[in-house]
C-alpha positions as CSV (number, residue, x, y, z in Angstrom):
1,X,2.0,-2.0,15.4
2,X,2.7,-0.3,12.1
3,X,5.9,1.3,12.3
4,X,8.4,3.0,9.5
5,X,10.2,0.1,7.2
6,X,12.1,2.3,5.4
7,X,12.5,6.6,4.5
8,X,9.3,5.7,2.5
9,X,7.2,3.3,4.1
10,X,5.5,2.1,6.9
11,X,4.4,-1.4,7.5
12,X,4.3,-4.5,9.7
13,X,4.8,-8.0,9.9
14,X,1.2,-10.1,11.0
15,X,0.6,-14.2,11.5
16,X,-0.9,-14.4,8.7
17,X,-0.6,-16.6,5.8
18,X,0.1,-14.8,2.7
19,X,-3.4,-15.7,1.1
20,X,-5.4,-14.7,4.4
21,X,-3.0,-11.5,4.4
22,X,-3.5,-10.2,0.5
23,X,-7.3,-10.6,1.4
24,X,-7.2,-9.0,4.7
25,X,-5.8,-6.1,3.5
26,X,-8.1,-5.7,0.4
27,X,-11.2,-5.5,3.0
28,X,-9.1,-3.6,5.3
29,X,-8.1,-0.9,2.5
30,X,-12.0,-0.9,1.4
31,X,-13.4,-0.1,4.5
32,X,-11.1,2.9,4.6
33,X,-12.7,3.8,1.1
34,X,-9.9,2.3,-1.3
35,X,-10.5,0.2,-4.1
36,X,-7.5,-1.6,-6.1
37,X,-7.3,-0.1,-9.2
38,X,-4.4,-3.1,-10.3
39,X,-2.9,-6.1,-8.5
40,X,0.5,-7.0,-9.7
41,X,1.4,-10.8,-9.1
42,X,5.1,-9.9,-9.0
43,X,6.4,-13.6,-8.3
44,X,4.3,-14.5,-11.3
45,X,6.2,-11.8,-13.5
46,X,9.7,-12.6,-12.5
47,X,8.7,-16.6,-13.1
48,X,7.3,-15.2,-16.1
49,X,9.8,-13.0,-17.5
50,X,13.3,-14.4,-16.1
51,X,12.6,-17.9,-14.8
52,X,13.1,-16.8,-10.8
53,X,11.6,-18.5,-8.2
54,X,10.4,-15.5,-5.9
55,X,8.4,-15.4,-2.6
56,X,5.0,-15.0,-2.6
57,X,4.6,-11.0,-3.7
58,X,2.1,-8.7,-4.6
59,X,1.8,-5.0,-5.3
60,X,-1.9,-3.4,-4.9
61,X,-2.5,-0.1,-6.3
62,X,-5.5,1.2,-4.1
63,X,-7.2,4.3,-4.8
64,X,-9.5,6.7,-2.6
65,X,-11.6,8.5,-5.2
66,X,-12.5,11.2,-3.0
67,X,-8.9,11.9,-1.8
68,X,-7.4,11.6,-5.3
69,X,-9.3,13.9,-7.0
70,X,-8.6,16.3,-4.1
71,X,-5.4,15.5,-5.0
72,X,-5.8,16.1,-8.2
73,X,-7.3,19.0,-7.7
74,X,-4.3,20.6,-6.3
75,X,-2.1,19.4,-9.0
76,X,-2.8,18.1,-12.3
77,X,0.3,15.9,-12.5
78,X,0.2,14.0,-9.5
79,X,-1.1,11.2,-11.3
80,X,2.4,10.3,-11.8
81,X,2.3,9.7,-8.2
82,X,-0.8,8.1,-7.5
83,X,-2.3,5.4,-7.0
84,X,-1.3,4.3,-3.0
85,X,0.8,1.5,-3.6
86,X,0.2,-1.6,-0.8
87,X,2.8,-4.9,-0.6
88,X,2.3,-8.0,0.7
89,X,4.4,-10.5,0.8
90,X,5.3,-14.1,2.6
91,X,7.5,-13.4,5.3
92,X,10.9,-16.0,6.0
93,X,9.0,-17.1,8.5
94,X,5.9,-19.9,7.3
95,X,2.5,-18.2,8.5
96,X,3.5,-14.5,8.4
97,X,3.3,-12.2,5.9
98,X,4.8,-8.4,5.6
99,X,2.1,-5.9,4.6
100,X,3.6,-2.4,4.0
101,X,2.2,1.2,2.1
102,X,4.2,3.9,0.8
103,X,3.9,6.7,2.8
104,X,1.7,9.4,0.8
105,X,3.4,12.3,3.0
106,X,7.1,11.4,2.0
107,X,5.8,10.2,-2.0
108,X,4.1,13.6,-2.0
109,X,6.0,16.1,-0.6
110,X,8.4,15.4,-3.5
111,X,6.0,18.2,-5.0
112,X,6.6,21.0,-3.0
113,X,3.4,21.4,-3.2
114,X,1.6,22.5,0.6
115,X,-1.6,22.3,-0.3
116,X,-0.5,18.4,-0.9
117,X,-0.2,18.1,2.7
118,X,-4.1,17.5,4.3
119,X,-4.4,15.1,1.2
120,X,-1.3,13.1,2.2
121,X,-1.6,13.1,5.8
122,X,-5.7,11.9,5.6
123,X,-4.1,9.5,3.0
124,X,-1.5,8.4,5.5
125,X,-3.5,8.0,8.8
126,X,-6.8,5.9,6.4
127,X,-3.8,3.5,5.2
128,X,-2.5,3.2,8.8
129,X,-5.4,2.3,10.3
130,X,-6.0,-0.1,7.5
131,X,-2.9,-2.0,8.1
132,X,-3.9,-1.9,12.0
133,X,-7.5,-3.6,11.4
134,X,-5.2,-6.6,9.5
135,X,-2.9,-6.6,12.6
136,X,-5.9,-6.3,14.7
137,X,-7.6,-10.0,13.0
């Protein structure tokens, strides 16, 4: 069940490997109309950059066309905030992964914009049930 991971995102943990999970939640995030705009290989980068050994990390920046130009719309620089950023990562435990969104509600209402608030909560509930359909496989 996805639940709140922190003041600014919700998530879950899944039996998943972390392969099966990053792929998982690709389809699951294009079936609710996102497509990843970039896909950051963040143990590659700290391997890269400082020589750590890291889990198994990746950041997906997924984008609903529809819902970010109604977003944008509403507010020319919301770009700054955009696009949805998606984790996955392997969990401690071999097998199971943590897959967890931003929550567009909190991430947005940093505007004060209201008319924000239909974009970020059709936002939320798409990337919600998104995460469910992996939980659900």
């Amino acid at each position: 069940m996805v639940a709140e991971t922190s003041r600014y995102g919700v998530g879950l943990t899944i039996a998943l490997d972390y392969q099966r999970a990053v792929e998982s939640v690709k389809q699951a995030l294009a079936a609710e109309g996102f497509g990843i705009l970039c896909e950051i290989d963040v143990a590659a980068t700290m391997k890269k950059k400082l020589d750590v050994d890291l889990r198994p990390y990746v950041i997906l920046g997924a984008c609903n066309p529809p819902l970010a130009h109604r977003a944008l719309t509403a507010e020319r620089d919301i770009g700054l905030l955009l696009p949805c950023n998606v984790i996955v990562y392997a969990d401690d435990v071999p097998g199971r992964s943590v897959i967890a969104a931003l929550d567009p509600v909190v991430a947005l209402s940093v505007t004060g914009n209201t008319d924000l608030q239909p974009v970020s909560l059709d936002v939320k509930a798409r990337l919600i049930r998104a995460l469910e359909a992996v939980a659900s496989t």
